[in-house]
C-alpha positions, 0 to 999 in steps of 0.5 A: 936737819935739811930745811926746804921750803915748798913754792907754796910756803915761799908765795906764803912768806911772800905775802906777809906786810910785816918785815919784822914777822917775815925776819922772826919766821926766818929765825924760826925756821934757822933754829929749827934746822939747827935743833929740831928737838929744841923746837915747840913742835906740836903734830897735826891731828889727823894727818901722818908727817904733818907738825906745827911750828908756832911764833906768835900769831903765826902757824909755820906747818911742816911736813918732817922725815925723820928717817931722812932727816928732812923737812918741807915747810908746806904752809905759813899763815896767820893762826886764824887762816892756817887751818883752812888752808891746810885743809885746802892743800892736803 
């Protein structure tokens, strides 16, 4: 699957302190593009393409074409702030 990632989420990962979380979030996303069914993929209530990607604490979300193939990660945040923001950019 083609993995992109929107401004948004690159200024999200950016933000994160935590070396070790920024590496296990690039490891997730990878093996997401590898195989994407093999992922623990939970759909957003409420919102048509959107899907939740979870490690640990953290919350990657997805914005997922399956037709095309393709996917955005729109937002990385804690588990405790994703929501909202979510809520603020869609």
């Amino acid at each position: 699957m083609n993995l992109d990632l929107t401004d948004a989420a690159k200024r999200d990962i950016r933000k994160i302190q935590d070396k070790n979380a920024r590496k296990a979030i690039g490891k997730a996303l990878d093996d997401f593009a590898t195989d994407p069914r093999s992922t623990p993929l939970r759909k957003l209530e409420g919102y048509k393409n959107l899907w939740r990607l979870s490690l640990d604490n953290w919350r990657m979300v997805l914005l997922i074409r399956w037709s095309e193939d393709h996917a955005f990660v729109v937002c990385v945040a804690d588990r405790k702030e994703i929501y909202q923001i979510v809520g603020r950019r869609f």
